[in-house]
C-alpha positions in Angstrom: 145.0 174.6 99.0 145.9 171.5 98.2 149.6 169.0 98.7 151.4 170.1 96.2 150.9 174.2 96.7 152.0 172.7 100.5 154.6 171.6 99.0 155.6 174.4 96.5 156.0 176.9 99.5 157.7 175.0 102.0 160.4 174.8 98.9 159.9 178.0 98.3 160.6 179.1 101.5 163.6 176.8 102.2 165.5 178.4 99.3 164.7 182.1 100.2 166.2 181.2 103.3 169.3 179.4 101.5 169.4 182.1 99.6 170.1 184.4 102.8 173.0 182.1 103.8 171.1 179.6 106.5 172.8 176.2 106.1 169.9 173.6 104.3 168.7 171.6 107.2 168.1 174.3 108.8 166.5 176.5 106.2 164.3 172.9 106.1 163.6 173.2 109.4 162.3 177.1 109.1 160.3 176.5 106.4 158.6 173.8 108.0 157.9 175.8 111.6 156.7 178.7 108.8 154.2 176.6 106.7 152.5 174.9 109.9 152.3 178.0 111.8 150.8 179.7 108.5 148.5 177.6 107.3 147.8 176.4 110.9 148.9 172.8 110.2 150.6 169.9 112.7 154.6 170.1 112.2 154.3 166.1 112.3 152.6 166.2 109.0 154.5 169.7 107.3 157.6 167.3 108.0 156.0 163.7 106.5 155.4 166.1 103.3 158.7 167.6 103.5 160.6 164.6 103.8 164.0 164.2 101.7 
């Protein structure tokens, strides 16, 4: 796995949870808890890569 599929599914997974009516930062914020706890990754770093 590599960035940008990182990357790709912390989007991903922000917009799914747009899509079910959570406001965007905090849809952000979810997607980021999900991809570190997933892929077992520091939250300092999910959020460096997910920066705006």
């Amino acid at each position: 796995m590599d960035t940008f599929d990182i990357i790709t599914e912390i989007c991903e997974t922000r917009d799914r949870a747009i899509a079910e009516g959570m406001p965007f930062q905090n849809a952000l914020h979810f997607a980021q808890h999900v991809i570190s706890e997933k892929y077992h990754i520091s939250g300092k770093i999910v959020k460096k890569l997910s920066r705006n």
